[in-house]
DRENTI-429598 format. One record per residue: residue number from 1; residue in three letters; x, z negated, y of N, C-alpha, C in turn. Coordinates in steps of 0.1 Angstrom, whole numbers. Example, Ala and Ser with C-alpha at 12.3 -4.5 7.8 and 13.67 -1.06 7.14 Angstrom:
BEGIN
k,r,n.east,n.up,n.north,ca.east,ca.up,ca.north,c.east,c.up,c.north
1,ala,132,-78,-57,123,-78,-45,132,-78,-33
2,ser,128,-71,-22,137,-71,-11,129,-79,0
//
This chain:
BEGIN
k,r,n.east,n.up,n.north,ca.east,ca.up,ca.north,c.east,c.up,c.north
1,unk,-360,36,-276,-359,30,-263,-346,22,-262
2,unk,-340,21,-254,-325,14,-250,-331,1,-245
3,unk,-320,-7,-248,-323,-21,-244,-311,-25,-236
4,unk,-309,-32,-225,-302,-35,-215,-298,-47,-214
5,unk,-288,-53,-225,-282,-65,-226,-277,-70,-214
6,unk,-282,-83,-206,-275,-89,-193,-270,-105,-196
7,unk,-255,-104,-190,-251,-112,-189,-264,-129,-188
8,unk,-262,-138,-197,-276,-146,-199,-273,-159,-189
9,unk,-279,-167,-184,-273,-180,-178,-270,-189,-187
10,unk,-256,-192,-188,-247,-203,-193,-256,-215,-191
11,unk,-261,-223,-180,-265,-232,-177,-252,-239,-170
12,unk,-252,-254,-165,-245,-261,-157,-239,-253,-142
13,unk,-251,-245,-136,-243,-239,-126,-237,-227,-127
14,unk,-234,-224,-137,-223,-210,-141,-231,-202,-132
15,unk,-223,-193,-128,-227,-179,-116,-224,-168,-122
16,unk,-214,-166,-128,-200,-163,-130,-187,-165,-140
17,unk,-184,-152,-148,-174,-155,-160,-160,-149,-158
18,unk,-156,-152,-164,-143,-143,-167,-144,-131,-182
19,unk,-145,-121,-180,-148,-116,-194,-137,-114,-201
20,unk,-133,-118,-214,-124,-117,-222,-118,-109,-232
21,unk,-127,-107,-243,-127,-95,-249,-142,-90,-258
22,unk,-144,-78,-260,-153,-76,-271,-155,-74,-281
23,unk,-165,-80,-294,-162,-87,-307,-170,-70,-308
24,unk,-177,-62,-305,-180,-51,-310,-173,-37,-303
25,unk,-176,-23,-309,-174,-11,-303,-187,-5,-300
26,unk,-186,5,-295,-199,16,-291,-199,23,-306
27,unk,-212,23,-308,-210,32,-321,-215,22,-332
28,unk,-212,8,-326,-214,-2,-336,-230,-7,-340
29,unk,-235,-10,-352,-247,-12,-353,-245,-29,-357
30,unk,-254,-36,-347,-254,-52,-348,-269,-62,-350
31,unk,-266,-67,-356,-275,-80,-358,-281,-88,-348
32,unk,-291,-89,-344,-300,-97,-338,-289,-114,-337
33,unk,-290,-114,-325,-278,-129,-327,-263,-127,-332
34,unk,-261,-118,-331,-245,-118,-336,-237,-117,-320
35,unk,-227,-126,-322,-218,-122,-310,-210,-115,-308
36,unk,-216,-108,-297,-207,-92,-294,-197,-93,-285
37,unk,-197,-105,-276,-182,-107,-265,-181,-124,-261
38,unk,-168,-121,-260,-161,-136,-255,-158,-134,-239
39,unk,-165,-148,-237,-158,-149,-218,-154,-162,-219
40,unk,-148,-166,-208,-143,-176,-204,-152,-180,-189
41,unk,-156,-195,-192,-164,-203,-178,-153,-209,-176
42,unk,-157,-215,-163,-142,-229,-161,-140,-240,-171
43,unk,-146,-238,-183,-146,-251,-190,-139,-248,-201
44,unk,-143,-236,-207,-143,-232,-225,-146,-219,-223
45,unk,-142,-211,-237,-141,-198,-237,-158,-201,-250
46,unk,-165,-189,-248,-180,-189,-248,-180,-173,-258
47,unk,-189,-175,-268,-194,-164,-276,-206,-163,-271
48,unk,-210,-148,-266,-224,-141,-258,-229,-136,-276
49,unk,-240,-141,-282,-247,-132,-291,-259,-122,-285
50,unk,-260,-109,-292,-271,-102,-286,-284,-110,-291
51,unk,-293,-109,-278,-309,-111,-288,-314,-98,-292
52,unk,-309,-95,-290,-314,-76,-297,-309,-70,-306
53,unk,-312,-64,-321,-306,-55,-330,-304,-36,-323
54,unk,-296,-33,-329,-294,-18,-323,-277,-16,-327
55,unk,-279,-2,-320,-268,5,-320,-261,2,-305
56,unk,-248,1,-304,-244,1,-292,-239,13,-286
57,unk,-245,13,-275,-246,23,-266,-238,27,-261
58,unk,-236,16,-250,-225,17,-238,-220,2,-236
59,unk,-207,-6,-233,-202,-12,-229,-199,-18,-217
60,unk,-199,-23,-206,-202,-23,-193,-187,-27,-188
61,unk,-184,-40,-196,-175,-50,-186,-164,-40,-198
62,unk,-147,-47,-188,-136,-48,-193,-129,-61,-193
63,unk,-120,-65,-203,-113,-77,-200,-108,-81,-189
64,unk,-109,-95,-187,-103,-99,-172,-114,-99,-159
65,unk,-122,-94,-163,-132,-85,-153,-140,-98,-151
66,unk,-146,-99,-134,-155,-110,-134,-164,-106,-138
67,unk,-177,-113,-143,-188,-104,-142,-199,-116,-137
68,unk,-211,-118,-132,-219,-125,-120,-233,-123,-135
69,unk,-236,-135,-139,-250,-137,-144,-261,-127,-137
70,unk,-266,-123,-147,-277,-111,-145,-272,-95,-143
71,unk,-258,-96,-146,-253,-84,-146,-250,-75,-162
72,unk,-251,-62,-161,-255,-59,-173,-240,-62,-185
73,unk,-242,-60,-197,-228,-63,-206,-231,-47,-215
74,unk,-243,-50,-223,-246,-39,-233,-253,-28,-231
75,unk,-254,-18,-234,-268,-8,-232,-272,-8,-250
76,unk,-283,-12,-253,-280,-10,-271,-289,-3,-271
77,unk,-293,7,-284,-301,16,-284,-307,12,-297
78,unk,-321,15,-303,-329,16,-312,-323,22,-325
79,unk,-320,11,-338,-311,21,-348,-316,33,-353
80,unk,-326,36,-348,-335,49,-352,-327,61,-346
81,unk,-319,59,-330,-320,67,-320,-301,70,-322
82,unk,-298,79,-320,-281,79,-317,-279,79,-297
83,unk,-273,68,-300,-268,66,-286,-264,81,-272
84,unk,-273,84,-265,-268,95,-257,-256,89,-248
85,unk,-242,94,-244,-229,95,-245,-231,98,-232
86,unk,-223,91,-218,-225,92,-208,-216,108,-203
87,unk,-223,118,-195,-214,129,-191,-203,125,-187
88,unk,-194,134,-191,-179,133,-186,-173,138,-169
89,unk,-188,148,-164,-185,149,-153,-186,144,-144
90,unk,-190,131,-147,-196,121,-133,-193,107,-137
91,unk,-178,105,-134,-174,97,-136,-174,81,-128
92,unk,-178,71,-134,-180,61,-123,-172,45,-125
93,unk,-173,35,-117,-164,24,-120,-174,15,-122
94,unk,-170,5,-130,-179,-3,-136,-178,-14,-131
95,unk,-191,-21,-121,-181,-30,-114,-190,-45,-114
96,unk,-190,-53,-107,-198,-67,-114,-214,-67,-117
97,unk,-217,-55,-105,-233,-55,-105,-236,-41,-110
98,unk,-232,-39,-120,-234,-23,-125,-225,-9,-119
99,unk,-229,-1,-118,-218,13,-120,-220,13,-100
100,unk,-209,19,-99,-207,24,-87,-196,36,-85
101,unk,-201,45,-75,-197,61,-74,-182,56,-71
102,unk,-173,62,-71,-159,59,-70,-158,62,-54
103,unk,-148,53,-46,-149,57,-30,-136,66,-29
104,unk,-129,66,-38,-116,72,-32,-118,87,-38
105,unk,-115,100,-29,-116,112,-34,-108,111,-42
106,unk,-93,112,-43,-81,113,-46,-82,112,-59
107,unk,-91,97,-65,-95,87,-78,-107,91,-90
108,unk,-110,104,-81,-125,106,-86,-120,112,-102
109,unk,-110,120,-106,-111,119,-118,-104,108,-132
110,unk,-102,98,-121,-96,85,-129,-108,72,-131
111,unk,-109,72,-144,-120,58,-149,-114,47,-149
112,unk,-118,35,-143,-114,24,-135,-118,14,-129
113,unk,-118,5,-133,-127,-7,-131,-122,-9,-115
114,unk,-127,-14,-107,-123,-18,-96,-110,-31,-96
115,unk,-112,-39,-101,-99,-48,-106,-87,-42,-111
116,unk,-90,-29,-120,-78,-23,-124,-73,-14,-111
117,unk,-78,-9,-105,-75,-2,-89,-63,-11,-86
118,unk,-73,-20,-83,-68,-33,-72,-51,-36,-77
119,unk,-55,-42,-86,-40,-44,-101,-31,-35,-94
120,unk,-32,-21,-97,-25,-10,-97,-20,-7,-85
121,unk,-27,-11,-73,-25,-6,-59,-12,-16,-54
122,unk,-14,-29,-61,-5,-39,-60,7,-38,-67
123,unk,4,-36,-79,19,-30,-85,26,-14,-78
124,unk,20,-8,-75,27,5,-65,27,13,-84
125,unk,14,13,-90,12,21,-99,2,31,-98
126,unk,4,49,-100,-5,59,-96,-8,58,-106
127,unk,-28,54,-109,-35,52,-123,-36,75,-126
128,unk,-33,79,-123,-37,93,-124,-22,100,-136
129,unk,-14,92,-133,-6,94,-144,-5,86,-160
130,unk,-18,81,-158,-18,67,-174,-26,73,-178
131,unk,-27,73,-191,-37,75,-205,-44,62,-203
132,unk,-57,65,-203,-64,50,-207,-68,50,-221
133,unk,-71,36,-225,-70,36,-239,-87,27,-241
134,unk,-91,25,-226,-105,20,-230,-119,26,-234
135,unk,-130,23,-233,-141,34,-237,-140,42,-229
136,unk,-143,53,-238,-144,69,-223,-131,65,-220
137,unk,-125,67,-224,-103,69,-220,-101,61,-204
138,unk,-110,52,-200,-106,44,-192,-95,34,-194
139,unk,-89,32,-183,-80,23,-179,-77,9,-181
140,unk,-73,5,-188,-74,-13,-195,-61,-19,-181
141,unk,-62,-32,-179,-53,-42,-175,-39,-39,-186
142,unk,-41,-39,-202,-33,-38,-209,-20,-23,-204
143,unk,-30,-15,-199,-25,4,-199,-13,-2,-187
144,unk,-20,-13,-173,-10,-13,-163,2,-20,-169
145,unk,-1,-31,-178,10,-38,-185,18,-29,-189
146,unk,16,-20,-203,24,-12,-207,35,-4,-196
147,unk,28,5,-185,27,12,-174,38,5,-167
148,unk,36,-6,-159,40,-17,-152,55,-21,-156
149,unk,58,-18,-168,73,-20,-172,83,-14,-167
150,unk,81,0,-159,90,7,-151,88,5,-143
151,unk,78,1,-135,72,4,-122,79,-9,-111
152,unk,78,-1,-102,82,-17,-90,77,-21,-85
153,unk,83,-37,-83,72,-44,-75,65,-37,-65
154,unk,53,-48,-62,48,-38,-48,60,-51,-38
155,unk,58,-41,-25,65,-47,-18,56,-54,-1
156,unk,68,-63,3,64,-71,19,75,-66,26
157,unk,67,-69,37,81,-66,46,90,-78,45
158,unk,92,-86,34,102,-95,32,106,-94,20
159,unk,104,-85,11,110,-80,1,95,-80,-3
160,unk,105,-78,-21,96,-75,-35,84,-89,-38
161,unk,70,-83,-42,66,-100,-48,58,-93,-59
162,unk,57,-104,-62,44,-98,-78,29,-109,-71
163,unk,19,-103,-72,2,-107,-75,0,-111,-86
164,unk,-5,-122,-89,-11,-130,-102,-26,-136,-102
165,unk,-35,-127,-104,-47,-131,-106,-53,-143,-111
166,unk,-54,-153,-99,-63,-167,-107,-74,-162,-112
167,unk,-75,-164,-125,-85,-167,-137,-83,-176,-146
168,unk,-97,-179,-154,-96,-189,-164,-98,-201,-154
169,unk,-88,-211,-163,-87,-220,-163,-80,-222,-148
170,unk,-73,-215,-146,-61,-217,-137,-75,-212,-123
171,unk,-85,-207,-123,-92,-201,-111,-101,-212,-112
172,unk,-106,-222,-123,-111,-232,-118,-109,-246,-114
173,unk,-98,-248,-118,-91,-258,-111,-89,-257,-95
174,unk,-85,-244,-91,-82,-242,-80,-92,-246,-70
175,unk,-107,-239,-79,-115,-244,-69,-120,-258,-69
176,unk,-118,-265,-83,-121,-276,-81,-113,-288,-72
177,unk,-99,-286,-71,-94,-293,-64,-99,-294,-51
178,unk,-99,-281,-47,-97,-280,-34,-117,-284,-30
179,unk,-122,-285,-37,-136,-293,-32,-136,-304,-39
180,unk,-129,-314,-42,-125,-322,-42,-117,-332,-33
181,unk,-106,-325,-26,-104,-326,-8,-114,-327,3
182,unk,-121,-317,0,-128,-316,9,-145,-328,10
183,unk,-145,-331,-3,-156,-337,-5,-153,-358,-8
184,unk,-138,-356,-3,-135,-374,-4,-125,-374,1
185,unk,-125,-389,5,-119,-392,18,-108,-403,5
186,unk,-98,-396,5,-89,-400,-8,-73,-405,3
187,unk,-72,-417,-7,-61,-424,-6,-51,-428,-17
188,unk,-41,-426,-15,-29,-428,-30,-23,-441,-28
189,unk,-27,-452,-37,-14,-464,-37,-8,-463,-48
190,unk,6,-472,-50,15,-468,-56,22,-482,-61
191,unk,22,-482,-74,36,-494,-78,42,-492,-89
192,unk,48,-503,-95,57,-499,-106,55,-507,-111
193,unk,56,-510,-126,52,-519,-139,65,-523,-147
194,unk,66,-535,-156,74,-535,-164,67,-533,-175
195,unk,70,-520,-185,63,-524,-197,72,-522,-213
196,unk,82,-531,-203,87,-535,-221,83,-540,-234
197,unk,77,-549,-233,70,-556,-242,60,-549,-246
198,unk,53,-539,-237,45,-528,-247,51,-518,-257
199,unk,63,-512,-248,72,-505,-255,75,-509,-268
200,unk,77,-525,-275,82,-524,-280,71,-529,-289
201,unk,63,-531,-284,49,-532,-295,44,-519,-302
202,unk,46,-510,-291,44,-494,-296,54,-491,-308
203,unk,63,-496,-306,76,-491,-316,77,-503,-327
204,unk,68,-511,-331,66,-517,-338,56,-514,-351
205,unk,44,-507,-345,31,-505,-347,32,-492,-349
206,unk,41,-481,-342,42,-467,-348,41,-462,-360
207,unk,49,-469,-370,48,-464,-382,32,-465,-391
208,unk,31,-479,-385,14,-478,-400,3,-473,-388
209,unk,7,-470,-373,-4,-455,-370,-1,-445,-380
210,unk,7,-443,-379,14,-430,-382,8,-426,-398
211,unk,7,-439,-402,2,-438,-415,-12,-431,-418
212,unk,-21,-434,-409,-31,-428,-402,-38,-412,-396
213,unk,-24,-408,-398,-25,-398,-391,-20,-394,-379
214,unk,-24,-405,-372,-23,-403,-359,-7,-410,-352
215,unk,-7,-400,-340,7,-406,-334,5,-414,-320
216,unk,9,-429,-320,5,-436,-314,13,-436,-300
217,unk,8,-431,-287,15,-431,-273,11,-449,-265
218,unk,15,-443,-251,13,-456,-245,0,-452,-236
219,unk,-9,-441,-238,-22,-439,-231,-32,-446,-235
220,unk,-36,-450,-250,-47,-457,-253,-43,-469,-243
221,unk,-32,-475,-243,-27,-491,-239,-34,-486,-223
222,unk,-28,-478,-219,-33,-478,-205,-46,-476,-200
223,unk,-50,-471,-209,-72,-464,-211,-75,-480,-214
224,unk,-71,-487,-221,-78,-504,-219,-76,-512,-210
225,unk,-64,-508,-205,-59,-517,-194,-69,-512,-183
226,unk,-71,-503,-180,-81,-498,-174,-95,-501,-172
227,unk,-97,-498,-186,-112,-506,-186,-114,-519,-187
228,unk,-110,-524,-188,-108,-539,-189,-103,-543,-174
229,unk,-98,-538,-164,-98,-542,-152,-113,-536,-145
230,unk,-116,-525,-152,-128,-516,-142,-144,-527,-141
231,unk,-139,-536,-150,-151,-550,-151,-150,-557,-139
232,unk,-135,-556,-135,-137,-563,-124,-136,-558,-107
233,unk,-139,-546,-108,-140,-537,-101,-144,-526,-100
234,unk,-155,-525,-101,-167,-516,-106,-169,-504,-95
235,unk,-165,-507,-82,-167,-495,-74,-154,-486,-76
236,unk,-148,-490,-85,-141,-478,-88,-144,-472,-99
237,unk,-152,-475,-106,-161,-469,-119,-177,-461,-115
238,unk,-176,-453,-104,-189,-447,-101,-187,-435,-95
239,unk,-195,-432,-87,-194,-417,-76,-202,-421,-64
240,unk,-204,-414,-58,-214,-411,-43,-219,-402,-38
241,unk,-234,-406,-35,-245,-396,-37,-245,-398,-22
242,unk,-244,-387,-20,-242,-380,0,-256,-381,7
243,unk,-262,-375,-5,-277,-369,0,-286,-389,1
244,unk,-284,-400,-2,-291,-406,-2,-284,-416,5
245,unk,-264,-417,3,-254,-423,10,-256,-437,6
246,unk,-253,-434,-8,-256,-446,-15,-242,-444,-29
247,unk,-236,-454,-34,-227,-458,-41,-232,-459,-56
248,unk,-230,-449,-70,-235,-450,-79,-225,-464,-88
249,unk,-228,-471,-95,-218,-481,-99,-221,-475,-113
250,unk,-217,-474,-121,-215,-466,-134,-215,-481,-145
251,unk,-218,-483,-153,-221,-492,-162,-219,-485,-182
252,unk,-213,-476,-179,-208,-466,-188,-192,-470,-188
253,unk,-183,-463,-196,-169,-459,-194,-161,-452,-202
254,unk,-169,-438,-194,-166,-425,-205,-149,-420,-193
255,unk,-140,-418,-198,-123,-417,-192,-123,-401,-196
256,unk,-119,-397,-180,-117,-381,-185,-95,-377,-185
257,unk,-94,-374,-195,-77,-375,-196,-74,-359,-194
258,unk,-68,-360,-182,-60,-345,-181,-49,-340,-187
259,unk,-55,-331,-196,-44,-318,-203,-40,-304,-202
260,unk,-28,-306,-202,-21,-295,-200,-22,-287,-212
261,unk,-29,-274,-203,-29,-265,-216,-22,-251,-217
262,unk,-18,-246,-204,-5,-235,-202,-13,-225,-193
263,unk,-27,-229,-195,-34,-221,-184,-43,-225,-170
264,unk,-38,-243,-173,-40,-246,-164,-43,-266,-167
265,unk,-48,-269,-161,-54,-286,-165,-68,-286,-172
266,unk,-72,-290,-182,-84,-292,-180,-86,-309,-189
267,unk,-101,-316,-184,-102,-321,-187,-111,-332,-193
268,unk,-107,-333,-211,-118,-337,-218,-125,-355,-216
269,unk,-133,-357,-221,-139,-370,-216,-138,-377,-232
270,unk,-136,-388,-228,-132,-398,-240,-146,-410,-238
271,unk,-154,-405,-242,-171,-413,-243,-166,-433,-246
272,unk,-174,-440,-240,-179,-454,-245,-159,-460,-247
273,unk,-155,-459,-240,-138,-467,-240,-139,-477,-248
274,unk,-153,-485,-241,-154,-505,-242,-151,-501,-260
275,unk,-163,-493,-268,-163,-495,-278,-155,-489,-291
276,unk,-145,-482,-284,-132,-480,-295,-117,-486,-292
277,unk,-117,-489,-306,-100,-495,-307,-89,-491,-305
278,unk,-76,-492,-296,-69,-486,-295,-64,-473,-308
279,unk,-67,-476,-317,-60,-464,-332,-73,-457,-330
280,unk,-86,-458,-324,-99,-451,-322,-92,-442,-309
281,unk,-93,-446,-301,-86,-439,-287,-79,-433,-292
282,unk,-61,-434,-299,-54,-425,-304,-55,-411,-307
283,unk,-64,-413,-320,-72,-403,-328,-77,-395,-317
284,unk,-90,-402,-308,-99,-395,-300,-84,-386,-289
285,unk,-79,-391,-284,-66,-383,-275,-64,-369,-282
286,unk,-58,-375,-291,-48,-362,-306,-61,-350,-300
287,unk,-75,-356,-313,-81,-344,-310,-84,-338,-299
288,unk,-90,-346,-290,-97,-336,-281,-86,-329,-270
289,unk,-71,-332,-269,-59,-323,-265,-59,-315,-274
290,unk,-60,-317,-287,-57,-302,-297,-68,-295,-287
291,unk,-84,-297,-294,-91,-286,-289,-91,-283,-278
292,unk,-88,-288,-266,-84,-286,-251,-73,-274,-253
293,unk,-63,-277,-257,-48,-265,-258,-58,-251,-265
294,unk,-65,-255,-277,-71,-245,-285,-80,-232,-273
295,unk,-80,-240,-271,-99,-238,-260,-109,-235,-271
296,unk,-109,-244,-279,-127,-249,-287,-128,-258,-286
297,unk,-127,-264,-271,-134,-274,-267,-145,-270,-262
298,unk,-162,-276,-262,-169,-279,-260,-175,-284,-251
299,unk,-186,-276,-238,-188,-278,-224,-195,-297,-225
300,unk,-196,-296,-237,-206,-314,-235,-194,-324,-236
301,unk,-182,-318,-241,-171,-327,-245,-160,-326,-229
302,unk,-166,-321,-222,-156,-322,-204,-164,-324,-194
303,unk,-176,-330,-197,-184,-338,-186,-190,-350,-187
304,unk,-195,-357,-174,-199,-372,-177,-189,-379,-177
305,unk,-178,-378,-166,-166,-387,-168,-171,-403,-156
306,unk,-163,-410,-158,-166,-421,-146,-150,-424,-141
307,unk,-144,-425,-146,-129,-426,-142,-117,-412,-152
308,unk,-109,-414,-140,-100,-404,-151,-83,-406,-148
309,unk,-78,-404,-160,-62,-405,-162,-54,-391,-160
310,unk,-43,-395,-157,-37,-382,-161,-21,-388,-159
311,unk,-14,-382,-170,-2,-384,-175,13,-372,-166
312,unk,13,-371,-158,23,-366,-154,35,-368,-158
313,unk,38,-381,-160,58,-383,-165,58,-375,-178
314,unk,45,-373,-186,57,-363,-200,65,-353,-196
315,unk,60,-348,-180,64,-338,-177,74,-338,-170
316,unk,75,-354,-167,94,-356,-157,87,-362,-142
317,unk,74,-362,-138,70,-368,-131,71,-384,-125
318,unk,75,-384,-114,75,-402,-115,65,-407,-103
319,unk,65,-406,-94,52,-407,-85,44,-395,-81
320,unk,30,-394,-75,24,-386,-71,15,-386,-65
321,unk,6,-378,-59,-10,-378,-54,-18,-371,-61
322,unk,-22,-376,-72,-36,-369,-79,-45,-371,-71
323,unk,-50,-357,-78,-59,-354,-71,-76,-359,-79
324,unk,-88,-366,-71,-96,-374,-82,-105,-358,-84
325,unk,-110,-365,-96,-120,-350,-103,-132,-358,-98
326,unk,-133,-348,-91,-151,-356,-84,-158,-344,-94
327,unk,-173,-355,-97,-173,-368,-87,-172,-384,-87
328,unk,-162,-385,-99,-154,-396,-99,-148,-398,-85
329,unk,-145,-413,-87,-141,-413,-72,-123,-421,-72
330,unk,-120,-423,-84,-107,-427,-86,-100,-420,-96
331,unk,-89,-419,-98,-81,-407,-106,-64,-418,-109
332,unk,-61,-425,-121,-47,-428,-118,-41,-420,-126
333,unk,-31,-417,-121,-15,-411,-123,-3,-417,-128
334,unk,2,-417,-139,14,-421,-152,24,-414,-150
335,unk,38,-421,-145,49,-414,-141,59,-414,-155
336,unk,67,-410,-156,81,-407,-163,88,-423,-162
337,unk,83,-430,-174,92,-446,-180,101,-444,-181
338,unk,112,-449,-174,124,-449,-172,127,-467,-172
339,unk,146,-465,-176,151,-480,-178,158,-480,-165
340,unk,153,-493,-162,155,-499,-141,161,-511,-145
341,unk,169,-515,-135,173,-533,-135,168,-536,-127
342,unk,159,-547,-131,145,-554,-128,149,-569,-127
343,unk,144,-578,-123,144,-588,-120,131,-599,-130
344,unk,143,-602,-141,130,-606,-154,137,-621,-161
345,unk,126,-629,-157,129,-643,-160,140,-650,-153
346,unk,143,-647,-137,149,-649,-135,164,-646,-131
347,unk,166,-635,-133,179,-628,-139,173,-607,-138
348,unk,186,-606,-137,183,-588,-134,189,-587,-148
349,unk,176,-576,-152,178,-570,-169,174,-558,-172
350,unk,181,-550,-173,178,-534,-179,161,-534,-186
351,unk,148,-529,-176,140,-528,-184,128,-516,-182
352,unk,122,-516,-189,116,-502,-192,106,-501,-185
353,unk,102,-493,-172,94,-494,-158,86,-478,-157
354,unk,72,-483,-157,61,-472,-153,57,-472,-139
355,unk,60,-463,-135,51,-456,-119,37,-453,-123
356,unk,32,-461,-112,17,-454,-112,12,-449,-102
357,unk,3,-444,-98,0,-438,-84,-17,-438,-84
358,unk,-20,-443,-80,-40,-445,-80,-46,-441,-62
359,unk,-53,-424,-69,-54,-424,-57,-74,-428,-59
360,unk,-80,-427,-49,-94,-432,-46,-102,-430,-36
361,unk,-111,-429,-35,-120,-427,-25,-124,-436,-13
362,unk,-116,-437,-5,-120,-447,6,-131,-448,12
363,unk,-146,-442,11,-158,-441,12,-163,-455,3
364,unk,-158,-452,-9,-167,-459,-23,-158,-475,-23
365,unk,-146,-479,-16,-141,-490,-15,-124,-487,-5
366,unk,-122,-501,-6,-110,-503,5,-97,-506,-2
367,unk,-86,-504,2,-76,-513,-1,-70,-520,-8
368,unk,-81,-528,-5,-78,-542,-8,-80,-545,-26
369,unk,-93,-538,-26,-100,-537,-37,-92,-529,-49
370,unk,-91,-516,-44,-77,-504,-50,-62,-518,-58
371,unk,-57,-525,-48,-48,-525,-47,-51,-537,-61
372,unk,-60,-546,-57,-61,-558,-69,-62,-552,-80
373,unk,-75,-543,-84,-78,-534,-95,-62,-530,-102
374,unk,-52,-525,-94,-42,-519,-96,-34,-530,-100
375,unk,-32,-544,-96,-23,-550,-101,-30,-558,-114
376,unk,-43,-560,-117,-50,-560,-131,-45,-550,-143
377,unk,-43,-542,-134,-39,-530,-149,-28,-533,-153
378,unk,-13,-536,-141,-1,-540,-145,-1,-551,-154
379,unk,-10,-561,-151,-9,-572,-159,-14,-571,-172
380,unk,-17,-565,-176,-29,-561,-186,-14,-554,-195
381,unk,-8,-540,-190,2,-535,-192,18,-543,-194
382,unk,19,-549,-188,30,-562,-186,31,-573,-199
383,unk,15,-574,-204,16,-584,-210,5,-578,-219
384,unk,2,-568,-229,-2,-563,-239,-12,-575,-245
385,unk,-7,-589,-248,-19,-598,-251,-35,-599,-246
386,unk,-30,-599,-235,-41,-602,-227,-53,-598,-232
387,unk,-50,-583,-239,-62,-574,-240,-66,-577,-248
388,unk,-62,-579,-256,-70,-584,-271,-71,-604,-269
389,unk,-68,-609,-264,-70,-622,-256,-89,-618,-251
390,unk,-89,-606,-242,-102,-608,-231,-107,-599,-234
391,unk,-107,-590,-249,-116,-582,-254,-127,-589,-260
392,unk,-141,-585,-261,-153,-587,-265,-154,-586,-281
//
């Protein structure tokens, strides 16, 4: 008897994956629990183990390919049994919810995932001239790559463009932003800091981090300055629950820090702030951006945020409008520290000045409130004492 491996439910919502690649072949005999494919969710890239021993059969997905929970991945077969080998004369496309007859006469003797059509139709590539290199001499994304090197753009009536498939990371950001607009009534204020005197506390204190391991930036400084204002401003440390139209006040202060990872932002959560020390935060940064860039980061390690940071100036940024990760309901933004003539003790003096940009949810607070919160952090930032002055 065949057994009919289906994509299993992720949990957290998942509908829906990105499929990546597969850790087995057809032909292959597997272990009960061994993982036979990698996908990617919006979060982390994910090893699928079979619950079934056997031979594999048939294969369903291709790389890149969405594929929708409850849709099939494996056909495995009984290791008693040798896998029956689908006819060659009835060729079909493999598509999110199982096989489907090919619509195009023209296509009918070309094997092809519907995505790889799509691909091809947009590059102005005829799949009838490629060797496929996937099961059953099907057509891989890789064949149009190869293929795609001579080929020309497709075209507009305004010239040449190229199509670039959001996936990954980069397809869930997209959607997360953009329900994040839609779900808060967001406002950006904006000032500038002196933070020389941090600067030069950082460049003081670098080396015996360093000694540590760890390389010490000016984000821990700012993740305390933070929390240590968010005491006195609490409605910016919660979310809002629509269905009851009530204001959660969060008594937690888990900071979600956005990283750049080349496929898009994502962002891990830095648990209990109150109760780690700046060279604790450090450390915690390092790693959880390694495993972010890596993608072995972990779906329990990028949720449960209550406020979140994000560093824009490494990148040359100086002001901006972040966007908040709901359903946080405040998001600030770190510009590009640059040397300004400032007006210090009296006297104008070459000094070392951070943009911030805090945007927030005008539902969950006003103004006014934004705006104090905001000059707490500067002073906190301004004057590095403080913190260890008004820490617990």
């Amino acid at each position: 008897m065949a057994f009919e491996f289906k994509l299993p439910d992720l949990g957290e919502g998942i509908i829906e994956v990105e499929f990546r690649r597969w850790l087995v072949a057809e032909g292959d005999r597997i272990a009960e629990h061994q993982p036979v494919a990698e996908v990617e969710t919006d979060k982390a890239v994910v090893e699928i183990p079979s619950p079934h021993a056997g031979v594999v059969a048939r294969r369903h997905c291709e790389p890149d390919e969405i594929v929708r929970v409850g849709a099939p991945l494996l056909t495995i077969a009984d290791e008693r049994e040798e896998p029956t080998p689908k006819p060659a004369s009835r060729p079909r496309s493999v598509g999110i919810v199982g096989e489907l007859p090919e619509a195009e006469v023209e296509e009918a003797a070309v094997l092809a995932t519907p995505m790889v059509r799509k691909l091809a139709r947009e590059r102005g590539i005829d799949l009838k001239g490629i060797a496929g290199s996937g099961p059953r001499g099907s057509i891989t994304p890789e064949d149009l790559e190869r293929t795609g090197e001579t080929a020309q753009p497709a075209a507009t009536e305004f010239g040449p463009v190229e199509r670039v498939p959001m996936r990954g990371v980069r397809r869930a950001v997209a959607r997360n932003v953009l329900a994040s607009q839609r779900l808060t009534a967001f406002v950006t204020a904006m000032e500038e800091v002196d933070i020389t005197d941090l600067w030069e506390l950082r460049d003081r204190e670098q080396r015996a981090v360093e000694s540590h391991g760890t390389h010490l930036t000016f984000l821990p400084f700012i993740i305390k300055a933070v929390q240590h204002a968010l005491k006195d401003h609490p409605y910016l440390n919660g979310a809002i629950d629509d269905a009851t139209e009530s204001i959660i006040l969060k008594k937690h202060y888990h900071f979600g820090i956005a990283v750049e990872t080349g496929d898009g932002l994502m962002v891990p959560v830095i648990r209990d702030v109150e109760r780690k020390s700046i060279l604790e935060l450090a450390a915690e940064i390092q790693r959880l951006g390694q495993k972010a860039r890596e993608r072995t980061i972990g779906k329990e390690e990028m949720k449960g945020s209550s406020f979140t940071i994000t560093n824009y100036g490494h990148f040359g940024g100086t002001f901006a409008t972040p966007i908040i990760n709901w359903p946080d309901v405040a998001v600030l933004g770190c510009g590009r520290i640059a040397e300004r003539p400032w007006v210090h003790g009296g006297a104008i003096a070459i000094r070392k000045v951070l943009p911030l940009s805090l945007t927030f949810d005008h539902r969950a607070t006003d103004g006014a409130d934004a705006a104090a919160f905001l000059g707490k952090v500067m002073a906190y930032l301004e004057d590095p004492a403080l913190l260890f002055i008004e820490s617990a």
